[in-house]
Backbone as a chain_set.jsonl record, in Angstrom:
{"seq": "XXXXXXXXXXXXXXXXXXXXXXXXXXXXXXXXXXXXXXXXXXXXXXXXXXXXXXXXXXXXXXXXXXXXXXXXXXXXXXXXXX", "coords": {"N": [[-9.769, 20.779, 89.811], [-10.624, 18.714, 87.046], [-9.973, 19.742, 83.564], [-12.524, 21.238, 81.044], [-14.335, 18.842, 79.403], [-14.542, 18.062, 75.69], [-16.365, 16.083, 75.215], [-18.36, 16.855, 77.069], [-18.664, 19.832, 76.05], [-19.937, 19.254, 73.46], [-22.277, 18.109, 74.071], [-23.409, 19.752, 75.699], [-23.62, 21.888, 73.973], [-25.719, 20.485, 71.823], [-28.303, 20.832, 73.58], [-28.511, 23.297, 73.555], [-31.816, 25.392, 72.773], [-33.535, 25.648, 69.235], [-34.321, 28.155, 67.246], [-33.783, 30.772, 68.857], [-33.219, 33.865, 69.587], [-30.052, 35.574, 69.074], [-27.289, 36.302, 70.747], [-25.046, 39.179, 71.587], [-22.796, 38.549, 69.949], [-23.764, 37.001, 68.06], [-23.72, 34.858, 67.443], [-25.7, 32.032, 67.144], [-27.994, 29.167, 68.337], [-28.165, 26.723, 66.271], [-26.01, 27.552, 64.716], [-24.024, 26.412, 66.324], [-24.778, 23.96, 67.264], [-24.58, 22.913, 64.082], [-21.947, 22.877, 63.53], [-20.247, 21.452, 64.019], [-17.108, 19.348, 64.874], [-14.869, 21.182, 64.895], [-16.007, 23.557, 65.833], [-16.42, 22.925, 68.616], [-14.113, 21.72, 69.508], [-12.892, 24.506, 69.485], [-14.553, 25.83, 71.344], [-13.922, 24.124, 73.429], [-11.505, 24.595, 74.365], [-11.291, 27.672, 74.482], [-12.678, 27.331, 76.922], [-11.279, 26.239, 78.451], [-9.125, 27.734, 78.988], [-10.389, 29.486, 80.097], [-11.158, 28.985, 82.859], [-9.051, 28.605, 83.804], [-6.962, 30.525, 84.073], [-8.491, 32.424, 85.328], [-9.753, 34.516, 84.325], [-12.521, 36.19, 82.394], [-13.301, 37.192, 79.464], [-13.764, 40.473, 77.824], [-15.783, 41.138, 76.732], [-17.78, 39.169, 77.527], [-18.967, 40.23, 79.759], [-20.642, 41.97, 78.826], [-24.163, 42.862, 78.085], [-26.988, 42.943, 76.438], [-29.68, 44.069, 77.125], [-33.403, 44.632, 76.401], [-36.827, 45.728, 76.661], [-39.563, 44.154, 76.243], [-42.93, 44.993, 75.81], [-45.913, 43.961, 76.632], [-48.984, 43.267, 75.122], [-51.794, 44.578, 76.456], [-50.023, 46.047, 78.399], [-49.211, 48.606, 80.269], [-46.29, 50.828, 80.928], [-46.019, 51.419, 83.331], [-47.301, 49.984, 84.659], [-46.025, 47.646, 84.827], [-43.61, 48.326, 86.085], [-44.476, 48.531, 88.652], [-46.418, 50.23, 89.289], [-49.285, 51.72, 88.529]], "CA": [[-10.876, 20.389, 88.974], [-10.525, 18.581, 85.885], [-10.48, 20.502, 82.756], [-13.712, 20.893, 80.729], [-13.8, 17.674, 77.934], [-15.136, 18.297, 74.297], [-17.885, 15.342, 75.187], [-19.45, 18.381, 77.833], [-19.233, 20.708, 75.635], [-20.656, 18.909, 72.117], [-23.809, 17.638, 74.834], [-24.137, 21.243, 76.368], [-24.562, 22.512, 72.92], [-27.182, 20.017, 71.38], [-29.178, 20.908, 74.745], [-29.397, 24.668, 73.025], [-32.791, 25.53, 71.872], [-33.228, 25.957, 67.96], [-34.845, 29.787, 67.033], [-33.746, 31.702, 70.077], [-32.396, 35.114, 69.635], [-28.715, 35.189, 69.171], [-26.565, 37.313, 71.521], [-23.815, 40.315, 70.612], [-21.746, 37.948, 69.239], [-24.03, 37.508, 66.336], [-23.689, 33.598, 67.366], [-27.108, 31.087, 66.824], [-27.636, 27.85, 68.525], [-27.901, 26.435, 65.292], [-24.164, 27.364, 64.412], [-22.924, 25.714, 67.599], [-25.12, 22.914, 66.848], [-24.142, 22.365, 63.012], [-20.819, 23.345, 63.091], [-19.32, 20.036, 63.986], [-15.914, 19.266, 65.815], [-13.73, 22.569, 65.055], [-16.541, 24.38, 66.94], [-16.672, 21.814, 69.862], [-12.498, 22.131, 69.735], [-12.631, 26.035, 69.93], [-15.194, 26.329, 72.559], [-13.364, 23.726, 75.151], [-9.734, 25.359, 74.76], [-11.694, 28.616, 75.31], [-13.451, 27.465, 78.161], [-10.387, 25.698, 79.732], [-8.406, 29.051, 78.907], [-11.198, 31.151, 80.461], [-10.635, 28.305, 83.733], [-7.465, 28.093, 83.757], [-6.414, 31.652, 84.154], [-9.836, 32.733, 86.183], [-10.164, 35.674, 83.777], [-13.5, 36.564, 81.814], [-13.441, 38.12, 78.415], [-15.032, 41.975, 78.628], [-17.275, 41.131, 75.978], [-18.653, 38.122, 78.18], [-19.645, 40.686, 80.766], [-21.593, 43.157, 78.274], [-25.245, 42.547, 77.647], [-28.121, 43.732, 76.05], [-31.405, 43.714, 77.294], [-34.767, 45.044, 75.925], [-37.796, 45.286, 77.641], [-40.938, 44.398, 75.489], [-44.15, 45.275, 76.263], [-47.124, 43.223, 76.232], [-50.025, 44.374, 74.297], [-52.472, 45.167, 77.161], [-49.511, 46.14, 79.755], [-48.457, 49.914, 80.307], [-45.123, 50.558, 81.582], [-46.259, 52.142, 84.82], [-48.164, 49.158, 85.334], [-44.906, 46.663, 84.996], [-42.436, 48.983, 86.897], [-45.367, 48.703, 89.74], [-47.126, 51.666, 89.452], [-51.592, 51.444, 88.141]], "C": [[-10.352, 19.978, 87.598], [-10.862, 19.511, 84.762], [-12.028, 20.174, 81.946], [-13.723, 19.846, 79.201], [-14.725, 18.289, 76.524], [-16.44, 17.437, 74.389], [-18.756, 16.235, 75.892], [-19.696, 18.986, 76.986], [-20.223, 20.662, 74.493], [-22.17, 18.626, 72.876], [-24.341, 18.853, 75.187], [-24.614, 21.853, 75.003], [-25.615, 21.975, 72.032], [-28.225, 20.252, 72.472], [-29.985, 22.286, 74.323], [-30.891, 24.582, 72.033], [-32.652, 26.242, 70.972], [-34.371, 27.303, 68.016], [-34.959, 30.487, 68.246], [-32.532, 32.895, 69.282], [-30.83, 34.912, 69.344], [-28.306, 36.602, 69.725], [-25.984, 38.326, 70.894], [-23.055, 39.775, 69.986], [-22.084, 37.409, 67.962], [-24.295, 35.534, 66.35], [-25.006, 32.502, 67.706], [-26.933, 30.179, 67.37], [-27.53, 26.51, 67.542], [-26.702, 26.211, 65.238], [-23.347, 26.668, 64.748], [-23.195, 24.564, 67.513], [-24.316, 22.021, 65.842], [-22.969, 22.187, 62.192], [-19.361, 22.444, 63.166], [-18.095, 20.534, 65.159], [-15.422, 20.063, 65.87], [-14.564, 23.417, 65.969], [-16.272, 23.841, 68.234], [-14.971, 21.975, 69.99], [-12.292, 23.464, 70.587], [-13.132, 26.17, 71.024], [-14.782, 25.718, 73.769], [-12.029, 24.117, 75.274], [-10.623, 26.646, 75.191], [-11.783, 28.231, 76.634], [-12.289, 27.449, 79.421], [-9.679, 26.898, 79.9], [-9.204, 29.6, 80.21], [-10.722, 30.21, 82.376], [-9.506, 28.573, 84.558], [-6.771, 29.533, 84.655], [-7.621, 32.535, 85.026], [-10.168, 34.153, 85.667], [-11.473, 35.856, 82.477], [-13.579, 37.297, 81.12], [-13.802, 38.978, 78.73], [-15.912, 41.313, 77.614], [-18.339, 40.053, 76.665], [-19.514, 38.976, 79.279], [-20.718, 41.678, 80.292], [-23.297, 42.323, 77.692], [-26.68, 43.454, 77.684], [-29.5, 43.656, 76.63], [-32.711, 44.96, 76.848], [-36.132, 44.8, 76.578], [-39.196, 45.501, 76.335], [-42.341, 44.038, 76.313], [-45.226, 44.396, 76.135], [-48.1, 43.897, 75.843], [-50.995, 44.944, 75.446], [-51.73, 45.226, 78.449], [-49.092, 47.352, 79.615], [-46.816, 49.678, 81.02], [-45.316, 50.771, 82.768], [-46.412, 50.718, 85.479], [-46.838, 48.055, 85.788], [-44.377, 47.331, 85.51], [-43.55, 48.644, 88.473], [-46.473, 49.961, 89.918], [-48.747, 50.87, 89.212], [-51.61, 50.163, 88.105]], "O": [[-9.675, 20.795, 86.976], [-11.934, 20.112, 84.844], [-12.632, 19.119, 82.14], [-13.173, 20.161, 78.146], [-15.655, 19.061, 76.757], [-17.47, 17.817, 73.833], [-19.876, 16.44, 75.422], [-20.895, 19.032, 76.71], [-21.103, 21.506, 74.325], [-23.182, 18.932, 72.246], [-25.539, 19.102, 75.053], [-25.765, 22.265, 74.853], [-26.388, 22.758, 71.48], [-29.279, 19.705, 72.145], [-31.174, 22.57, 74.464], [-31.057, 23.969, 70.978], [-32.008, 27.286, 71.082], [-35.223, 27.306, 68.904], [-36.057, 30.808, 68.699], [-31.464, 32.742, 68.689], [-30.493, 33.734, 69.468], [-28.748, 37.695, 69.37], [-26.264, 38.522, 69.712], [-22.401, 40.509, 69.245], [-21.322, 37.272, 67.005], [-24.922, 34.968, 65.454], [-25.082, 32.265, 68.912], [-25.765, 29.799, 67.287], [-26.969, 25.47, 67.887], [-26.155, 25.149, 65.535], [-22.337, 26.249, 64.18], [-22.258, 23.771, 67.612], [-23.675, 21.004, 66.103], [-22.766, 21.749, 61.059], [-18.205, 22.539, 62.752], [-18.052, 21.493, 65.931], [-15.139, 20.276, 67.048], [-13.975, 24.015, 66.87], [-15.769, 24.666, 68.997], [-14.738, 22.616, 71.015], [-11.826, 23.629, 71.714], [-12.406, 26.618, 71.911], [-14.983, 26.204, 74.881], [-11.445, 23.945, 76.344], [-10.724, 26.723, 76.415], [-11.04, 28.728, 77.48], [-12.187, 28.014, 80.51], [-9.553, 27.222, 81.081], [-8.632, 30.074, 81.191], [-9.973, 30.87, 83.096], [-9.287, 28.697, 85.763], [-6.183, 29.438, 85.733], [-7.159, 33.636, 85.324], [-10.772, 34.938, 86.397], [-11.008, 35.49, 81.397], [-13.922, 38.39, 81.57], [-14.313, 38.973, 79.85], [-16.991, 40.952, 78.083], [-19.54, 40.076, 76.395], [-20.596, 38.543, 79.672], [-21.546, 42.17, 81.059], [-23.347, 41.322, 76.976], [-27.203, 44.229, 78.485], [-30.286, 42.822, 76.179], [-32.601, 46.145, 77.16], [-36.449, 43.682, 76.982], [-39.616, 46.512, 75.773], [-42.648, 43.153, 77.112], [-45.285, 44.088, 74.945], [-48.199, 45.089, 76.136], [-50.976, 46.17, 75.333], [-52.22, 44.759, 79.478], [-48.381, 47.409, 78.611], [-46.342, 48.639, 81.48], [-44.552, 50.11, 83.47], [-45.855, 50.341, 86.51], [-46.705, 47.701, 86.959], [-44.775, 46.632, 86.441], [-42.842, 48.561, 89.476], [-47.159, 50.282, 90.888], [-49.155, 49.786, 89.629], [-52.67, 49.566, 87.915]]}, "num_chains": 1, "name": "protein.A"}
């Protein structure tokens, strides 16, 4: 497989939607957006790295999730229960 080009990755990140949450890494789609070519550099040597060698950061495998409630939903009711 060809490696991954900098034109993928600069298109994959204008595709991110603007005011979404930002992950553990603290990183915005904004950032990735406005951050020009050195971002778009870093993120396709990563990627090809991460490729290349078929190994997956640990921090890529850790994630947070939160479960929010809706105003007229119990928890019982979302787990399946009433």
């Amino acid at each position: 497989m060809d490696p991954v080009s900098e034109e993928e990755i600069s298109k994959a990140s204008q595709r991110l939607k603007n005011g979404k949450a930002v992950g553990a890494d603290g990183v915005s789609a904004e950032l990735l957006k406005n951050d020009g070519q050195v971002v778009v550099q870093k993120l396709t040597n990563l990627c090809n790295e991460v490729w290349y060698k078929r190994t997956v950061p640990q921090d890529w495998k850790t994630a947070l999730l939160f479960l929010y409630l809706k105003k007229a939903t119990s928890l019982t009711a979302t787990i399946g229960g009433e």
